[in-house]
Phi, psi and omega in degrees: 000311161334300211294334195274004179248347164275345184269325188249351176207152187284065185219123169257105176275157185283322186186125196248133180241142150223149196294147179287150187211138151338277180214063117238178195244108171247141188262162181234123175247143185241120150279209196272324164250347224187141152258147176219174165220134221222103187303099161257141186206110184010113169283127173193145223291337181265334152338272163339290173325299163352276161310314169303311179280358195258316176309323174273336167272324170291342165280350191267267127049324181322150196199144166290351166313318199064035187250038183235120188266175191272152155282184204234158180270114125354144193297313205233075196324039138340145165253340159198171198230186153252119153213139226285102164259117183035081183066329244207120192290122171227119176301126179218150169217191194221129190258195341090099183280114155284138157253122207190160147279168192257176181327283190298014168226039197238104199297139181299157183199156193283330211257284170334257156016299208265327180304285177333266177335311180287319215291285166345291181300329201278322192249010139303308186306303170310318184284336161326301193248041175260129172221135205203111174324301208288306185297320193279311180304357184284104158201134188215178202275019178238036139276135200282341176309350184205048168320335175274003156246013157276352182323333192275321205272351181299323178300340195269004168304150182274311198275114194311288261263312165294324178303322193270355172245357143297347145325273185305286154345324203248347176278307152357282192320294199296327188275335188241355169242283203331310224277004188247357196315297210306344188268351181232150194320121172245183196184154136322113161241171183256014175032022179196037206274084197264173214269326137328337192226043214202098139262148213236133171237153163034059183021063183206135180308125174236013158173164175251133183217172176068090209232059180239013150254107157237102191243184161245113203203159158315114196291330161282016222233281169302339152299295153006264190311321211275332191262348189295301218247009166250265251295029196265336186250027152242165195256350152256119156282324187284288226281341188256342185295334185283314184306296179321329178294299184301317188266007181288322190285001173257006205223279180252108152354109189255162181249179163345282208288338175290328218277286221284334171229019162306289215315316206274321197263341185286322158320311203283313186294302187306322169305331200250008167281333190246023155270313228261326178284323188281334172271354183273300168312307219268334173287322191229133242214308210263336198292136170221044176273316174303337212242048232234299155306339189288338186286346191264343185279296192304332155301311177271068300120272176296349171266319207288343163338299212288336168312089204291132176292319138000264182316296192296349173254356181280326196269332145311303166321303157359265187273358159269021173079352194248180220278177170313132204284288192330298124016282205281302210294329154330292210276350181290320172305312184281334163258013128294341186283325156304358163257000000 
């Protein structure tokens, strides 16, 4: 592996470790100053398409901050390539190492939190005006705009008891978010902004990373997911979903109807994460890369239950300055009888 990264970028590491991954092979390279990391991945042409657009949005992204990683140029600067590892055609490119703790080892804080919620919007903001074919034609099942097609994967909850609230979850989903699809805003979001792909410096965000959910979705969709997955390592969860709401909503303006179905969607992203663990178990046995997270999902799975959706949307409604759900729907009864 030296020989084919000192052959192909002007970089000599000193030392290459590899990373545990889902379904690619990632190197950690280390030089003499700088770290980097060098993606390989099963060739197959959309993949490849995929990818080539994921290269563009971190150059679009780009921030003096560094709070992205960059892709790194080829000797004949290129950003990515195809090539042949033990035989066998593999797309690869080379990113920009960040340093940080990642979320999920990091104890949670109102300071965090807050961090998490501006970081997040600033770079929904950017992405508003981003645009990219490969990406928007994309659809599959952890973009939450198209929750039913994990639906299948629910017989494979092992646990009646869970199976019936996922269940409930996904009915939820269908009666109180589909019927607003036409009303909300959508964008290029990054779709997986989890408490793994969330680094932390001086209890502040200090990067975003993994940027291979990258869908074209309902622009809440992502506040959503991003609220799912720090709040699985607190014990309020609705009281710490607010800090995130407020400062997401001071960088972008979230509206009514967005307002109106967070309750519904941050659950629904945890459904499709422990269909997605449980069908994973029953395919592959020995992978325990899914479940790194789930037990922490079905407690919160089972708590946010306890959770009246009302009170969570009022409080929301809250910190983001607008009325009282009971309020505004009063005064909408009274102009119409005024008309």
């Amino acid at each position: 592996m030296k020989e084919l990264i000192k052959e192909q970028f002007d970089l000599y590491p000193i030392e290459i470790k590899q990373l545990w991954g889902y379904d690619n092979l990632n190197y950690l390279l280390k030089t003499d100053c700088k770290k980097y990391i060098f993606k390989t991945y099963v060739y197959d042409a959309d993949t490849f398409d995929l990818l080539q657009a994921e290269n563009e949005v971190l150059e679009y992204v780009k921030s003096s901050k560094d709070l992205f990683p960059s892709p790194v140029k080829y000797r004949d600067n290129s950003l990515i390539k195809v090539i042949k590892i033990d035989g066998k055609e593999r797309i690869c490119r080379m990113l920009t190492f960040l340093d940080g703790e990642f979320l999920g080892d990091v104890k949670p804080s109102k300071k965090l939190f807050s961090s998490l919620g501006k970081t997040t919007a600033e770079l929904d903001i950017k992405l508003q005006s981003f645009n990219n074919y490969p990406i928007k034609a994309r659809r599959w099942k952890w973009d939450l705009q198209y929750l039913s097609m994990n639906k299948k994967y629910i017989l494979d909850i092992p646990d009646a008891r869970n199976r019936s609230l996922v269940e409930y979850y996904f009915q939820q989903y269908v009666e109180n978010v589909i019927p607003l699809f036409p009303d909300l805003r959508k964008s290029i979001i990054h779709g997986d902004i989890n408490e793994w792909n969330v680094l932390v410096k001086n209890n502040e965000i200090n990067g975003i990373i993994d940027f291979g959910d990258l869908c074209y979705s309902p622009l809440i969709n992502e506040l959503a997911i991003t609220i799912a997955y720090a709040c699985l390592y607190v014990d309020d969860p609705l009281k710490m979903a607010e800090i995130i709401v407020e400062s997401f909503n001071k960088v972008l303006p979230l509206t009514d109807e967005e307002i109106s179905i967070l309750y519904y969607l941050i659950p629904a992203r945890l459904c499709v994460s422990v269909c997605n663990s449980a069908h994973e178990r029953v395919t592959n046995p020995t992978n325990t890369y899914t479940a790194i997270s789930e037990k922490l999902a079905w407690q919160f799975l089972h708590n946010w239950l306890k959770i009246n959706p009302i009170e969570a949307e009022n409080k929301f409604r809250y910190v983001t300055g607008k009325q009282n759900i009971t309020k505004r729907r009063l005064e909408e009864v009274n102009l119409k009888e005024m008309k």
